[in-house]
N, C-alpha and C positions, 0 to 999 in steps of 0.2 A: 504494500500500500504506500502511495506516494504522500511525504507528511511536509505541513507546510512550514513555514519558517515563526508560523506565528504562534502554532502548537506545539514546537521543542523545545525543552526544557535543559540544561547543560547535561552531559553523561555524569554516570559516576566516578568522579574524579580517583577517587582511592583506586578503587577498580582499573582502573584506566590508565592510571599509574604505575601499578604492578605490573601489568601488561606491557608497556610499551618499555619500562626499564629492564624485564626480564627477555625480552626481545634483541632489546640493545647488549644486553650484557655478554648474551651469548655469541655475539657479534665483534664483541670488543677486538681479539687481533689485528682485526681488517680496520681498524680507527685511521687512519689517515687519506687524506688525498692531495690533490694539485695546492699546494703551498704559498704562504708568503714565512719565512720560516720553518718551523714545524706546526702552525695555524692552518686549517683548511680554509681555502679560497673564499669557500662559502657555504651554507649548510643548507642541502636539500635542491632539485633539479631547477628551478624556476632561480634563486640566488645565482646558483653556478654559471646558469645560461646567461645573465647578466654581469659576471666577472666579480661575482660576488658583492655586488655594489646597490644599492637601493636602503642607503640612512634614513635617506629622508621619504620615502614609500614604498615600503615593504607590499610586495606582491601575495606573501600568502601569511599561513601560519607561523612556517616554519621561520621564514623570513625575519619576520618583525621578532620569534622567541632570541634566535642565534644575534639577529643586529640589531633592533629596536624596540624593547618593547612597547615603547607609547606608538608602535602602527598597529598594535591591536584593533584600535580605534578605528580603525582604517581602512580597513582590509573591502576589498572593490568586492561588488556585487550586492545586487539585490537580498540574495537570504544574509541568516546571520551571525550563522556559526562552521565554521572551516574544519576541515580533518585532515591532512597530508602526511605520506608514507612516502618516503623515495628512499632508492639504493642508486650510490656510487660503484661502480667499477671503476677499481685504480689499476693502474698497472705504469711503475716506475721502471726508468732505466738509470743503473748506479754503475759506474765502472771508476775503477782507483790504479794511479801508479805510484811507488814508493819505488827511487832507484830506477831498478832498472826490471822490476815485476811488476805487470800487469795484470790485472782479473777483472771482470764483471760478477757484480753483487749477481745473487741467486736471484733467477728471474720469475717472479711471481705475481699474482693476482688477487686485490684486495678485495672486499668487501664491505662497503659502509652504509651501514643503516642510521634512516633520520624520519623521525617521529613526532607528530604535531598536532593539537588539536588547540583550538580558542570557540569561543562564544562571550554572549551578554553573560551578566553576572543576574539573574532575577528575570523581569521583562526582557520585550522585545527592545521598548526604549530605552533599556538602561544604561546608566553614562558609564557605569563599570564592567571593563571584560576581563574575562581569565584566559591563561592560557597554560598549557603542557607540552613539553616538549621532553625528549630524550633523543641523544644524537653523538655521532662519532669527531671528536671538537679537533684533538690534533694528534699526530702520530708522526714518527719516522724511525728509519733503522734500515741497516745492511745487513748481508750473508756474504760474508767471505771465507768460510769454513769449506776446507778440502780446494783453496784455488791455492795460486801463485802467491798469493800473501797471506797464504797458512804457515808456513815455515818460519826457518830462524834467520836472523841477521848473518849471512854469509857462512862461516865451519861454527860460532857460537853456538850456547843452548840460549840465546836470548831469543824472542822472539821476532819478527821481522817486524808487525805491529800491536798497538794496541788500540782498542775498536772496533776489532774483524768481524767481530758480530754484535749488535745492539737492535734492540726492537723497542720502542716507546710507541704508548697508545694512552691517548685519552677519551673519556666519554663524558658525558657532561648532562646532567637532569636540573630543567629548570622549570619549575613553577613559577609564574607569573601573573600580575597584573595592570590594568592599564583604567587610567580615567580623564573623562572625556570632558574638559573644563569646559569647552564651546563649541559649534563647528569650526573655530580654526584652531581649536590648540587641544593637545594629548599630552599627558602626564604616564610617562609608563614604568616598572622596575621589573625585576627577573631577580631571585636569589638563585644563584649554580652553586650545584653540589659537582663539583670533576669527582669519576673516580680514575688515577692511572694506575698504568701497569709498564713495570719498567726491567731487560734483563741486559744484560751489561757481559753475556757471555758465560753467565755463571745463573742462578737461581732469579727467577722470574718473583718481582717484591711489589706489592702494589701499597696505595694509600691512596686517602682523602685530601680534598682540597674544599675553601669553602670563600668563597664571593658573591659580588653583588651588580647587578648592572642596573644605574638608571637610564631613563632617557626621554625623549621630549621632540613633540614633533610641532608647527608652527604650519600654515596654509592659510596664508596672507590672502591668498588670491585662489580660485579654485583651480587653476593651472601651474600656481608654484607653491611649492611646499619644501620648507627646511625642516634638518634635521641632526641630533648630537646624541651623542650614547657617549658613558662610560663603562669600562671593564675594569672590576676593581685586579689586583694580583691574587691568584692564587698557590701558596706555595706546600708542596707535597713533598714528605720525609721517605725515601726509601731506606730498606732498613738493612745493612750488611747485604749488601749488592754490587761491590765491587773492590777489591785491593788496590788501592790508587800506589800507595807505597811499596809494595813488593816484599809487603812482612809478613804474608802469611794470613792475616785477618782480616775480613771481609766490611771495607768500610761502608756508613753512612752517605747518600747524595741526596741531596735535597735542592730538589729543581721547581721551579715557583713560576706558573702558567703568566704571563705578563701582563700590567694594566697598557689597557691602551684608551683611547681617546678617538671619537670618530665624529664625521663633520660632515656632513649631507645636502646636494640639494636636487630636486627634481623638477621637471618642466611637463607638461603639457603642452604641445605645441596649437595653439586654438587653431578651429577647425579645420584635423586634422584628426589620424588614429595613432601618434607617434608620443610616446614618452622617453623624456632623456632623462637618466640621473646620473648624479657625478658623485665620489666618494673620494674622502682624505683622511687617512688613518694614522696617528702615531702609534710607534709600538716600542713599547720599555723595555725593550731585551738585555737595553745595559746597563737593565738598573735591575732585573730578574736573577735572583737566587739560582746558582744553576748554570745559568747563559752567560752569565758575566765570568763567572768563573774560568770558563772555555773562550773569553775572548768575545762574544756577541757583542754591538753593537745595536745600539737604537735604529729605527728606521721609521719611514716615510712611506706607506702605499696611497698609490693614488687609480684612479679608474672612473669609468662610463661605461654604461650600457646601455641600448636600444632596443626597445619595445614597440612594435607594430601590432597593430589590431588589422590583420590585412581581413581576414573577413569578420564584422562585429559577433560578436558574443560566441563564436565558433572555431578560429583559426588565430594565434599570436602569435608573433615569430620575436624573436630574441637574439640579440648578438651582444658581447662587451669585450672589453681588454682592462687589466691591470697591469701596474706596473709598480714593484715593490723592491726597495735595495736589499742586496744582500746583507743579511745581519752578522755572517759568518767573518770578522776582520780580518785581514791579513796579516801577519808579523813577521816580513822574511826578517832572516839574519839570525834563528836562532843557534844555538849552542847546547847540542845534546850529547858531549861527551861526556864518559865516566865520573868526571869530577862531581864530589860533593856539593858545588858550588851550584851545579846546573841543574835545577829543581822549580819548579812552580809549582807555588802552591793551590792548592784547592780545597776547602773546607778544613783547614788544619792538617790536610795532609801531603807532601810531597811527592811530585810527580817527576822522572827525568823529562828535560826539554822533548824531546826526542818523540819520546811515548805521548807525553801531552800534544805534541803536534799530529803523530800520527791517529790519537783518538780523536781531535776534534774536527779534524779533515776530513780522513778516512769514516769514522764512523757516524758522524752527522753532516752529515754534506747538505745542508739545507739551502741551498746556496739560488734555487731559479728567481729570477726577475721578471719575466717577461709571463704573461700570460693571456691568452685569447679564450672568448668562448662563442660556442651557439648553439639554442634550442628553441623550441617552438611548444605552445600547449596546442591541443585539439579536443572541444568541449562535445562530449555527447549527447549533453541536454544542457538544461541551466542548472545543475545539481553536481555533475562529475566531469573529470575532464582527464584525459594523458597528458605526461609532461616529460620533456625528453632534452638530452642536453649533450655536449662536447666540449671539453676543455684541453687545450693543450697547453703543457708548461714548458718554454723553449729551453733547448738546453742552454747548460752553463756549467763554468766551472771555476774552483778556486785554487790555488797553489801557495805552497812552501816552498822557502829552500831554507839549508844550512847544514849542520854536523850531527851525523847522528851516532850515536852510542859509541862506534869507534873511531868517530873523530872523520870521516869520508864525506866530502860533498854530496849533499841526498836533497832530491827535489821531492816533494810528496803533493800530489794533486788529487781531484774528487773530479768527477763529472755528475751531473745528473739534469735530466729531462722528464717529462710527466705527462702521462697520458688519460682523461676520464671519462667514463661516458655513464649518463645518469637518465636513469628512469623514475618517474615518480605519477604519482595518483591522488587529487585533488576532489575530495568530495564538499560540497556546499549543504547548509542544512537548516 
């Protein structure tokens, strides 16, 4: 039976909840996709297809949970309550030279699930909405195990690196709300619960993180609408997950999800079926528990994406690009011979040059800039719709040089490029 927008009532949240985080959970490995950092682009098929950009007028649920919550408010169409389901297929390419061995990371296929629902809070009218969301937030890592940079540094038992294998995944549950001060202004916040999972080569260690996003949307005019979000930092303790020192006992890393700051604005082109929206993102990575430890750096994403209504309430085509610096610094010149002297610290513990370079290289190579996307929805009625999308992350890559353990000119480099393709399903209610 077809039910109308004026007789449903919000689902049961609790319910709904359990569902959609036990969904996710069983999903968690596959947490990542196309990048700015170890940040996904965007969450859920309709963001992506847009280059993950829409601050200031989030397209669906999922949209506004991940970038804004005050677009709850917002959210286009006739009925008045959203439910979106999409899955990422990631599939990265990772290749590494240390010297004079080269290998390609194990070549695999992700999986990320993103989970969405909003409606009114009471009424139809009402100025308060919720929303639910569960979704795969950020991930990276390599497989270098059984390549050319499995072995030892030359006839030594040392190793050639360290990093060869690392998997980071993040998921992220946020409950939400949003309130609707007037027709032009929204008032909206998200508390996230991350949970990661981090293994370092050694034992797979997870933990909680716990933050906050507000945010605020502005539509001066019904053809433009600004928009700002904060991401407060989240920082997560794993627990004995890695030997930084080479003593024997498995130390503490404690890596902290980054606040960042986001600036929004979108256009209506008047009569016309075209929306532009533009996005500028800071991101604290050098101020992030973790990141900074390894050398990251602050950065700047910036992007647009375009929305066509080519045939009304049936057919939307989508295309965007971002463009994000690498947060991964460079430091040639280091100094990773045996001396006691040649050490960097990380968390209280000491690491040689050498190894500290080949692990944040080699094993976190987050390094793409450049990204394009394109997807289209296609509505089956006024109630549900397909949502389909393609991103590529262009490659890139970062290098070292200087001395490694015994004292030899060694260059160590990372490559990596990104491939996504996203399907998703949009019911209205």
């Amino acid at each position: 039976m077809r039910t109308t927008a004026s007789s449903v009532t919000p689902p049961n949240i609790p319910r709904l909840a359990l569902i959609l985080a036990a969904v996710a959970l069983a999903s968690l490995p596959g947490a990542r996709g196309s990048t700015n950092g170890d940040n996904l682009l965007g969450i859920g098929a309709v963001s992506r297809s847009l280059g993950g950009n829409g601050i200031a007028a989030p397209q669906d649920a999922l949209s506004a949970l991940s970038g804004n919550p005050a677009g709850l408010s917002f959210l286009s169409g006739d009925l008045n309550s959203d439910a979106d389901v999409s899955v990422t297929f990631f599939v990265p390419h990772v290749s590494a030279t240390v010297g004079s061995a080269s290998a390609d990371s194990e070549a695999r296929t992700y999986v990320i699930p993103s989970l969405g629902v909003a409606g009114p809070i009471g009424g139809k009218d009402s100025q308060w909405q919720y929303g639910f969301g569960v979704y795969g937030l950020a991930g990276l890592g390599v497989n270098y195990n059984n390549s050319a940079l499995s072995g030892n540094l030359g006839s030594t038992p040392y190793p050639l690196v360290a990093g060869g294998y690392t998997q980071f995944q993040s998921l992220e549950v946020a409950p939400s709300v949003a309130y609707k001060v007037s027709g032009q202004l929204s008032l909206g916040a998200a508390f996230d619960l991350d949970y990661g999972q981090l293994s370092l080569g050694g034992p797979t260690k997870s933990g909680l993180g716990i933050g906050a996003q507000p945010g605020v949307i502005f539509k001066p005019t019904d053809e433009v609408s600004l928009g700002a979000s904060y991401i407060s930092g989240k920082p997560i303790t794993y627990k004995s997950v890695v030997d930084f020192s080479g003593n024997g006992t498995l130390d503490n890393l404690e890596l902290e999800a980054p606040q960042q700051l986001a600036f929004g604005a979108a256009f209506r082109i008047p009569s016309s079926s075209l929306l532009l929206v533009t996005d500028a993102r800071w991101v604290n990575w050098g101020g992030a528990t973790g990141y900074k430890d390894f050398g990251w750096q602050n950065v700047w994403v910036y992007g647009a994406g375009l929305q066509f209504d080519a045939i009304p309430k049936k057919l939307v085509l989508r295309a965007g690009y971002t463009f994000g610096g690498n947060p991964v610094k460079t430091e040639k010149g280091f100094n990773g011979t045996g001396s006691p002297a040649n050490v960097t610290e990380v968390q209280g513990n000491y690491v040689n040059n050498y190894y500290y370079q080949t692990f944040r290289v080699v094993g976190f190579p987050a390094v793409v800039e450049s990204h394009a996307s394109l997807g289209l929805s296609y509505a089956f009625d006024n109630q549900s719709s397909l949502e389909i999308g393609y991103t590529r992350s262009f490659n890139k890559t970062v290098t070292e040089q200087g001395l490694n353990l015994l004292g030899a000119a060694t260059t160590i480099s990372s490559t990596l490029s990104e491939d996504s393709y996203e399907v998703g399903y949009r019911y209205r209610f």
